[in-house]
Biopython code that builds the backbone (N, CA, C, O; Angstrom):
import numpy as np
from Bio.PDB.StructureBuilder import StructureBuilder

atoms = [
    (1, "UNK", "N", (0.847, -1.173, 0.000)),
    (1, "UNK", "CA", (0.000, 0.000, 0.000)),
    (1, "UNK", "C", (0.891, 1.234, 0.000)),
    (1, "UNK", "O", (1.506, 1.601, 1.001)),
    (2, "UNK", "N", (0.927, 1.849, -1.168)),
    (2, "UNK", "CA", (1.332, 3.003, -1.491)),
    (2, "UNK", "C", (0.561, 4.292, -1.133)),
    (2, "UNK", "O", (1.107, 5.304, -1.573)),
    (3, "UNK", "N", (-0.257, 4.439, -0.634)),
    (3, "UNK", "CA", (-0.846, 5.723, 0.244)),
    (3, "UNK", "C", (-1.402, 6.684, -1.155)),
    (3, "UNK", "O", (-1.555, 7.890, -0.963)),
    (4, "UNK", "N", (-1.744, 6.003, -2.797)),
    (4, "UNK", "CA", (-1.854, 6.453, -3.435)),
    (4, "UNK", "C", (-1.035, 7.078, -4.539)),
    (4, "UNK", "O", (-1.408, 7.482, -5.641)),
    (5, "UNK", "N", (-0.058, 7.068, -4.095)),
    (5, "UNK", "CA", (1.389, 7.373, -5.034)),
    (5, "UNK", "C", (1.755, 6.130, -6.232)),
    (5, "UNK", "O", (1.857, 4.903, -6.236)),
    (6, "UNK", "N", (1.866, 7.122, -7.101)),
    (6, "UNK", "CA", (2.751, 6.003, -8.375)),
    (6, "UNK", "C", (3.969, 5.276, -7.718)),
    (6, "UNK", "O", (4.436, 5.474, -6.595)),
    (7, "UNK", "N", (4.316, 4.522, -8.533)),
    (7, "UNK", "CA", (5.750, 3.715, -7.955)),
    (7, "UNK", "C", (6.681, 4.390, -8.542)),
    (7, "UNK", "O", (7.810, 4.121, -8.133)),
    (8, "UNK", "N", (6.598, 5.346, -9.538)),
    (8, "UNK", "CA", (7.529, 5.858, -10.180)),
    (8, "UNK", "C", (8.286, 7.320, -9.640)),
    (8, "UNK", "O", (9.415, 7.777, -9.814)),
    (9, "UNK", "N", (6.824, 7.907, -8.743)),
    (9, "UNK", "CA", (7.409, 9.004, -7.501)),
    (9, "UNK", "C", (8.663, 8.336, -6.478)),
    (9, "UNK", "O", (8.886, 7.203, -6.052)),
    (10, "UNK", "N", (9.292, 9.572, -6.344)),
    (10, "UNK", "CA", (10.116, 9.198, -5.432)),
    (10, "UNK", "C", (10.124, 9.654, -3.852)),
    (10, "UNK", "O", (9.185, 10.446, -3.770)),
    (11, "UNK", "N", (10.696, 9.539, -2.647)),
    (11, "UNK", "CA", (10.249, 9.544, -1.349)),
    (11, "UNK", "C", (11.303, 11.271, -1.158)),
    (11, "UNK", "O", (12.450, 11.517, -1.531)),
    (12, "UNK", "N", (10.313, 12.132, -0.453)),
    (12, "UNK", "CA", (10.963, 13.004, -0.260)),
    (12, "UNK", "C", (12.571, 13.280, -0.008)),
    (12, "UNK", "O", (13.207, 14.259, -0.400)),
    (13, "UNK", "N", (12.978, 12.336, 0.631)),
    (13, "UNK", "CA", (14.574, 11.726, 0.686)),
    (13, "UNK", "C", (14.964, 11.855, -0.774)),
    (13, "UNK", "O", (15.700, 12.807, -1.036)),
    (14, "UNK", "N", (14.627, 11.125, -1.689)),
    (14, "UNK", "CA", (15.139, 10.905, -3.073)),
    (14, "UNK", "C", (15.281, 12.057, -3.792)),
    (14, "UNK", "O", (16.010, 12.301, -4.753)),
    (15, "UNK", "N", (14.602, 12.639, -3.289)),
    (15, "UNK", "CA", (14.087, 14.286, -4.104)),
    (15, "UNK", "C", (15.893, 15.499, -3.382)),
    (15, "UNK", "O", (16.445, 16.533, -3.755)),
    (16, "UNK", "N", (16.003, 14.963, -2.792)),
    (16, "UNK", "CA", (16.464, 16.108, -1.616)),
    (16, "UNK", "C", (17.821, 15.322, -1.633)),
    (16, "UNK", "O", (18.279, 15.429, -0.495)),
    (17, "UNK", "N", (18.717, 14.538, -2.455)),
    (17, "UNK", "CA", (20.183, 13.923, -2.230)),
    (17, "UNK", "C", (21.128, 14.394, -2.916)),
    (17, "UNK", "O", (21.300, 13.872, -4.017)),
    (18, "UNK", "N", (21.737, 15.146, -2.639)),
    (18, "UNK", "CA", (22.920, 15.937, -2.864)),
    (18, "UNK", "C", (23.788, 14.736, -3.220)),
    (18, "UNK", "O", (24.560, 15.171, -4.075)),
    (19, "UNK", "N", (24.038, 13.559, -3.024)),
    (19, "UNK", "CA", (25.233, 12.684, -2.807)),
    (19, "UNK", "C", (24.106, 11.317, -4.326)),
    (19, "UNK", "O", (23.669, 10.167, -4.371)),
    (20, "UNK", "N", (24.197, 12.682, -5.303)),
    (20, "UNK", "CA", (23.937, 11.857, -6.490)),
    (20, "UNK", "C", (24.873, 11.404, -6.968)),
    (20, "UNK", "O", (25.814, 12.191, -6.865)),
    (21, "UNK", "N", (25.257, 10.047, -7.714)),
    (21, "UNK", "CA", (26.315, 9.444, -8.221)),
    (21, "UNK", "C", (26.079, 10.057, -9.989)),
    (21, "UNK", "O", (26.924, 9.700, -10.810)),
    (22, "UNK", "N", (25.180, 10.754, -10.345)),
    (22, "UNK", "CA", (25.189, 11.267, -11.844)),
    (22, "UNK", "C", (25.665, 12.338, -11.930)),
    (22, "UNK", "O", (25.532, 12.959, -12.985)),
    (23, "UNK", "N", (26.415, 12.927, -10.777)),
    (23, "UNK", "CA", (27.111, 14.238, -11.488)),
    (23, "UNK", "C", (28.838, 13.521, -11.672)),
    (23, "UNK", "O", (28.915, 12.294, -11.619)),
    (24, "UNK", "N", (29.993, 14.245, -11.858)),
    (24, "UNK", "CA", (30.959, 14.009, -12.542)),
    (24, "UNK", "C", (31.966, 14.352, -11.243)),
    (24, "UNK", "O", (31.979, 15.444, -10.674)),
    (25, "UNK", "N", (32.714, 13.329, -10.926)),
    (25, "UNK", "CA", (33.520, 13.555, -9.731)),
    (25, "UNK", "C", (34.829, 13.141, -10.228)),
    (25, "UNK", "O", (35.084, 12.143, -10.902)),
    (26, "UNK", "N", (35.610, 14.031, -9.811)),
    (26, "UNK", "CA", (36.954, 13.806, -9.947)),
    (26, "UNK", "C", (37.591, 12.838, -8.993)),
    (26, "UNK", "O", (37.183, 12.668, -7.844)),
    (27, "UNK", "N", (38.745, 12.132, -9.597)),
    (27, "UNK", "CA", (39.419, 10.902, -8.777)),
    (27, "UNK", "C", (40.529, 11.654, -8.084)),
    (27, "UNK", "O", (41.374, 12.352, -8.644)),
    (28, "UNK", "N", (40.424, 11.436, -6.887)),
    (28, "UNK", "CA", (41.574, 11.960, -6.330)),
    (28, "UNK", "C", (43.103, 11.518, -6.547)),
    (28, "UNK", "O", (43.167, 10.331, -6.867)),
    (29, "UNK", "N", (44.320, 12.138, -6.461)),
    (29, "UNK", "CA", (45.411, 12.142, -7.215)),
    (29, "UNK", "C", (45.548, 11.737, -8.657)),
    (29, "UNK", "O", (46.244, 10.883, -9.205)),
    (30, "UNK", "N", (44.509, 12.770, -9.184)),
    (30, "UNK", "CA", (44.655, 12.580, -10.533)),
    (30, "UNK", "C", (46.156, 12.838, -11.524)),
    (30, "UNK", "O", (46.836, 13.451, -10.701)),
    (31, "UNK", "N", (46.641, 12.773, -12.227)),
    (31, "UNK", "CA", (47.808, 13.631, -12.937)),
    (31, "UNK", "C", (47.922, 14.355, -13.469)),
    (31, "UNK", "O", (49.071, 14.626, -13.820)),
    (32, "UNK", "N", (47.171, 14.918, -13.765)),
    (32, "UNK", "CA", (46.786, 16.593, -14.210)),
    (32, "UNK", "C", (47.213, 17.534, -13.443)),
    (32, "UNK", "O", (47.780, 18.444, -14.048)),
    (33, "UNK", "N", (47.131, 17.656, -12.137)),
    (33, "UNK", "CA", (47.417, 18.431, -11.203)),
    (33, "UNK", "C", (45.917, 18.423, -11.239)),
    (33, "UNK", "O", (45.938, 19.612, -10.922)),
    (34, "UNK", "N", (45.057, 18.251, -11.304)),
    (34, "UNK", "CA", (43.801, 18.430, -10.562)),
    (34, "UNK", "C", (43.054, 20.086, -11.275)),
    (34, "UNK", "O", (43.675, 21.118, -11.531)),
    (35, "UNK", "N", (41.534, 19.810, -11.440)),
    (35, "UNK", "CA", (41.269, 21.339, -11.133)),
    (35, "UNK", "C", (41.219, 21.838, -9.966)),
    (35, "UNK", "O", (41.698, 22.968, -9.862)),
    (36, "UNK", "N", (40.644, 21.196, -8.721)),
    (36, "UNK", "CA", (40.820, 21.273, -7.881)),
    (36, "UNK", "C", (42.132, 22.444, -7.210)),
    (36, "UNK", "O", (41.983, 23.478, -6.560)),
    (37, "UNK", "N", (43.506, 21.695, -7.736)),
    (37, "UNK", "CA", (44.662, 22.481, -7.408)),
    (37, "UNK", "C", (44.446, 24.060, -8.272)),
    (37, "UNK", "O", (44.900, 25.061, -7.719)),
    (38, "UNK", "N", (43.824, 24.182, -9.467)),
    (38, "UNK", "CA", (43.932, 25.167, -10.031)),
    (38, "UNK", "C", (43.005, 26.317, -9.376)),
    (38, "UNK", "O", (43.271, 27.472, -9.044)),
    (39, "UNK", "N", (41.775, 25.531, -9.313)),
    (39, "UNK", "CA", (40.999, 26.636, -8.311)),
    (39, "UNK", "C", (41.262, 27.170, -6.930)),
    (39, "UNK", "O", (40.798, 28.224, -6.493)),
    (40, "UNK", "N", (42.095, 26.296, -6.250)),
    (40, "UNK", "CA", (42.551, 26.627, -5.047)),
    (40, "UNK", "C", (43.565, 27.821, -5.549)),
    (40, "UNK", "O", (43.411, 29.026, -5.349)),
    (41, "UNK", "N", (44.437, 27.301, -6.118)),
    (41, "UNK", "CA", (45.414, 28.779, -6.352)),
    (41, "UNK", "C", (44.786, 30.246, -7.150)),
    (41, "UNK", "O", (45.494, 31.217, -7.416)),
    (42, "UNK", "N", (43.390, 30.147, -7.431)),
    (42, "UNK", "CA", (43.355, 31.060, -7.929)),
    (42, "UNK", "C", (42.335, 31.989, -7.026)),
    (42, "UNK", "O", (42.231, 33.209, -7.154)),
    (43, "UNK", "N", (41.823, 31.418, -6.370)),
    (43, "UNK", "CA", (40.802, 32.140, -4.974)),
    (43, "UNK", "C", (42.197, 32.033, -3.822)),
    (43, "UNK", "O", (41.777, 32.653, -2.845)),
    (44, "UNK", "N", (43.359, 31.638, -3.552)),
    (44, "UNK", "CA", (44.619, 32.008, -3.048)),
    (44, "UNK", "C", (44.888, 34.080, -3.075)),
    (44, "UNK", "O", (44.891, 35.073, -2.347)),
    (45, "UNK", "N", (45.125, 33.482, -4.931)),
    (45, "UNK", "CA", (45.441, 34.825, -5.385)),
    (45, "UNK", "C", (44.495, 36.228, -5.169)),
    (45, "UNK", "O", (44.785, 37.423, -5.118)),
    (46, "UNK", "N", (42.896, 35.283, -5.041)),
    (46, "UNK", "CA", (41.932, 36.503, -5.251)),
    (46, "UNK", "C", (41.735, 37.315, -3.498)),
    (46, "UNK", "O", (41.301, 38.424, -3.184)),
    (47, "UNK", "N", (42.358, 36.000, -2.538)),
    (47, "UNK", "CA", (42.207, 36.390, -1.384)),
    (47, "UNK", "C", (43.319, 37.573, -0.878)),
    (47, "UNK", "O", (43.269, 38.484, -0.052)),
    (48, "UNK", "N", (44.356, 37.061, -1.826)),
    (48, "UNK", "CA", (45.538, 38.034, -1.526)),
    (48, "UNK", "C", (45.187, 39.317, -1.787)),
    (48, "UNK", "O", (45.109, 40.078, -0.822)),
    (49, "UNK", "N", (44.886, 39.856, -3.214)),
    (49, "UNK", "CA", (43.980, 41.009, -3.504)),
    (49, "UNK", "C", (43.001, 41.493, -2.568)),
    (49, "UNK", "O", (42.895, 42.675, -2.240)),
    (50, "UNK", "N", (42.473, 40.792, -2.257)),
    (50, "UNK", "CA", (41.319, 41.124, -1.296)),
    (50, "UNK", "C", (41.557, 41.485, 0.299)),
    (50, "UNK", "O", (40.687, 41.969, 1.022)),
    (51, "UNK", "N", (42.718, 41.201, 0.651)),
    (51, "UNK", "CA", (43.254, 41.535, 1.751)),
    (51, "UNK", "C", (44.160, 42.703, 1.233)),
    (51, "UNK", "O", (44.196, 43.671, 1.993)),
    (52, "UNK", "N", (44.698, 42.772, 0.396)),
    (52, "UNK", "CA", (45.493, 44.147, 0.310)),
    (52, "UNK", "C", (44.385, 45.298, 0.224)),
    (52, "UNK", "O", (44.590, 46.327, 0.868)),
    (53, "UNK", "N", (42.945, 45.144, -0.719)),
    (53, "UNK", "CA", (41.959, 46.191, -0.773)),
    (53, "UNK", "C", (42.216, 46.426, 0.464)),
    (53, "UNK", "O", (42.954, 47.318, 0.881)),
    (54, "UNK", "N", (41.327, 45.252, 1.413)),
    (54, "UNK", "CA", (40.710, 45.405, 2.305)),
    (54, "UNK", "C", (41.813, 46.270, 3.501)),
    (54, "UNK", "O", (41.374, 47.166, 4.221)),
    (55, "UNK", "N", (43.252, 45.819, 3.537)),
    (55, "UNK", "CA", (43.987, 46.804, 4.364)),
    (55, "UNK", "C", (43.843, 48.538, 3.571)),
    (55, "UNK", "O", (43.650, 49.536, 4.265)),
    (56, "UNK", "N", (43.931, 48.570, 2.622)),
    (56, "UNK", "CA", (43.861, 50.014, 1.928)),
    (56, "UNK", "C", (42.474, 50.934, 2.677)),
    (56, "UNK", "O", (42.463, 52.030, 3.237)),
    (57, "UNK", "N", (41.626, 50.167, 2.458)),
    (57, "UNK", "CA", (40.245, 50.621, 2.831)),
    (57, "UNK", "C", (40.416, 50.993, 4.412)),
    (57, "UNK", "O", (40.484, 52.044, 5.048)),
    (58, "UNK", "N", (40.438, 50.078, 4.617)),
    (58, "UNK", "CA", (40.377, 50.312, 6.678)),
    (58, "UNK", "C", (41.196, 51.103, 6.847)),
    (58, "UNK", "O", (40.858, 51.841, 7.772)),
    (59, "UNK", "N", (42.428, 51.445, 6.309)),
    (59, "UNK", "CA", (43.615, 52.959, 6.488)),
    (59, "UNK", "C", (43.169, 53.950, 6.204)),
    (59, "UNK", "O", (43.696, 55.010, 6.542)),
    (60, "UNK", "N", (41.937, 53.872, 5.415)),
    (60, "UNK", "CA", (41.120, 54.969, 4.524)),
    (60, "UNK", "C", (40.663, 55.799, 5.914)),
    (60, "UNK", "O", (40.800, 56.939, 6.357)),
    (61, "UNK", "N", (39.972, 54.408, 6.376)),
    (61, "UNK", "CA", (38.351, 54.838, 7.422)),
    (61, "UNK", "C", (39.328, 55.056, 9.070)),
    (61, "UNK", "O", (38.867, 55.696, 10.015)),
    (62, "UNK", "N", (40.493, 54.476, 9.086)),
    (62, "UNK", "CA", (41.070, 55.196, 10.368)),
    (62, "UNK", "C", (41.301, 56.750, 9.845)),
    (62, "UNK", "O", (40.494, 57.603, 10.212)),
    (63, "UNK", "N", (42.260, 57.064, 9.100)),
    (63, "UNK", "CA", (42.383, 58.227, 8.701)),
    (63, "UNK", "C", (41.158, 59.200, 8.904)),
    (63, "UNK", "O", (41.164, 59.971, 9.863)),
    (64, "UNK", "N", (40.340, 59.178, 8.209)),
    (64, "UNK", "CA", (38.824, 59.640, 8.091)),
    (64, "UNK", "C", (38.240, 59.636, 9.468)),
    (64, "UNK", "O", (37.610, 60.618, 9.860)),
    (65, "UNK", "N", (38.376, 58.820, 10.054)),
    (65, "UNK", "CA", (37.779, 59.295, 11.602)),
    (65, "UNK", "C", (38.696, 60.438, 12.885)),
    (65, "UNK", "O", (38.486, 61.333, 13.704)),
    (66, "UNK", "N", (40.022, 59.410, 12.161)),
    (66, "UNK", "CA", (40.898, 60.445, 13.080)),
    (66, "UNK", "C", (41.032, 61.854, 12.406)),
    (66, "UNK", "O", (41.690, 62.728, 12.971)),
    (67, "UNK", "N", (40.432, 62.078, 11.236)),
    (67, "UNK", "CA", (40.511, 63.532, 11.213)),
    (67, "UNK", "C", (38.977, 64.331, 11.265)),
    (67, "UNK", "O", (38.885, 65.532, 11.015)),
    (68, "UNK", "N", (37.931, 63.573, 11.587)),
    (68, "UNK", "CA", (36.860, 64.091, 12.106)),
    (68, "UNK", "C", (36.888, 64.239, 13.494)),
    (68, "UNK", "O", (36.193, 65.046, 14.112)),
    (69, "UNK", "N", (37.958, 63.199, 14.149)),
    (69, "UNK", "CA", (37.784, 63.531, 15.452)),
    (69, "UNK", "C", (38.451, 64.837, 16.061)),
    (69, "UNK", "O", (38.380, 65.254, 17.217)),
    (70, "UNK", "N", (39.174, 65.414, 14.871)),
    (70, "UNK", "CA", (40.247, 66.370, 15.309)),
    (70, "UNK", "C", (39.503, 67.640, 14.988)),
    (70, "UNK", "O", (39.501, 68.542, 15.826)),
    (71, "UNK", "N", (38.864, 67.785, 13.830)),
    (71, "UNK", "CA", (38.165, 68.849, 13.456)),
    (71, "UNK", "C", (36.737, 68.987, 14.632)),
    (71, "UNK", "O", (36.213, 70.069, 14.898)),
    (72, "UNK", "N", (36.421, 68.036, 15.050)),
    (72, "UNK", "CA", (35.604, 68.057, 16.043)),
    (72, "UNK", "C", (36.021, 68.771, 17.925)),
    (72, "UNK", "O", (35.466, 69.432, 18.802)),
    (73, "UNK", "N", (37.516, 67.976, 17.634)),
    (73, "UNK", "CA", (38.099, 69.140, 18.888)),
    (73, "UNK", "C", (38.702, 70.214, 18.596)),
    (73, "UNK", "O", (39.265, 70.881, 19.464)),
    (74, "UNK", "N", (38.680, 70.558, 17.304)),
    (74, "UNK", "CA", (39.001, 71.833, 16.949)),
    (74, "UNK", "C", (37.539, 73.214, 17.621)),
    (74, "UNK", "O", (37.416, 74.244, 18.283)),
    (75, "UNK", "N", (36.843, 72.309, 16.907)),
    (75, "UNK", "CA", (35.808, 73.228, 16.942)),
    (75, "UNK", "C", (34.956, 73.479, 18.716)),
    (75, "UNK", "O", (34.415, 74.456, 19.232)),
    (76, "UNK", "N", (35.177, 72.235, 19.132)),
    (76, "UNK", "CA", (34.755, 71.898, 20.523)),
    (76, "UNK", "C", (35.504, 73.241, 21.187)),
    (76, "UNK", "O", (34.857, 74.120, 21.756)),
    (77, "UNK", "N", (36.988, 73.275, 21.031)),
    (77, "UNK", "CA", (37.969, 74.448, 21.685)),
    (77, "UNK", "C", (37.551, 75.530, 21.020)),
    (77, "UNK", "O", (37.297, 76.458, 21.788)),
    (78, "UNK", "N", (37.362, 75.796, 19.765)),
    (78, "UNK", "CA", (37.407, 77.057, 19.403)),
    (78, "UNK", "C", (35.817, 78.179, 20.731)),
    (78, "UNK", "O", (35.862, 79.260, 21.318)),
    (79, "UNK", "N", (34.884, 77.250, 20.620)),
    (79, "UNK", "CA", (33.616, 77.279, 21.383)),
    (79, "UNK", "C", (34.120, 77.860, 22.446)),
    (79, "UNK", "O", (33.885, 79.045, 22.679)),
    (80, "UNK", "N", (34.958, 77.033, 23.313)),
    (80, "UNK", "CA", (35.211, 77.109, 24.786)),
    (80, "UNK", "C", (36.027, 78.289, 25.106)),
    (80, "UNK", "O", (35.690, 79.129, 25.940)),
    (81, "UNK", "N", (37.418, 78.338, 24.225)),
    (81, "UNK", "CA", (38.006, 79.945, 24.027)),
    (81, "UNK", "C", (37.882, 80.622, 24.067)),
    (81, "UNK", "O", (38.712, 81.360, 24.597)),
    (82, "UNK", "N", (36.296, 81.275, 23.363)),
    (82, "UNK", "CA", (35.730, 82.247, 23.154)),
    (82, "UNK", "C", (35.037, 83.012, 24.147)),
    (82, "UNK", "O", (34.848, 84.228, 24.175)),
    (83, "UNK", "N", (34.632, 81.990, 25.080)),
    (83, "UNK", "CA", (33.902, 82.843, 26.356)),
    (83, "UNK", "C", (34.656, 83.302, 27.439)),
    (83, "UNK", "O", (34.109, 83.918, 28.354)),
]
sb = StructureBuilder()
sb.init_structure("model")
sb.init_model(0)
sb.init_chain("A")
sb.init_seg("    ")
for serial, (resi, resn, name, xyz) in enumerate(atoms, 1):
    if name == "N":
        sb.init_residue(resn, " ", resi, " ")
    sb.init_atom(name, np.array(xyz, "f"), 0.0, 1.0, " ", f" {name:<3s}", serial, name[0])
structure = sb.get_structure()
């Protein structure tokens, strides 16, 4: 007793398996060097870039605060001077 279902449906499980044997898997220690190895070195490289932005940027935004904070005690003193 199939609860009404074809036999040809499959069980929510079946629907939902990532760990299909029809997609295309590479053998490990292949002799190619692998794509594997190629993609690793190239998100390597993209991380390297991405950490140099990313230090550029944050030197940006210290800079930028430390000179709002200064123009801010500029002006804080100029206030206080005056009276």
């Amino acid at each position: 007793m199939n609860g009404g279902k074809a036999n040809h449906e499959g069980s929510w499980a079946d629907q939902w398996d990532y760990n299909n044997s029809s997609y295309p898997v590479e053998p490990k220690g292949s002799s190619d060097g692998g794509t594997a190895a190629k993609y690793k070195q190239k998100v390597g490289e993209g991380l390297v870039k991405t950490k140099a932005v990313a230090s550029v940027g944050a030197k940006k935004v210290k800079e930028g605060a430390s000179a709002g904070f200064h123009w801010i005690k500029e002006k804080c003193q100029k206030v206080t001077q005056k009276r």
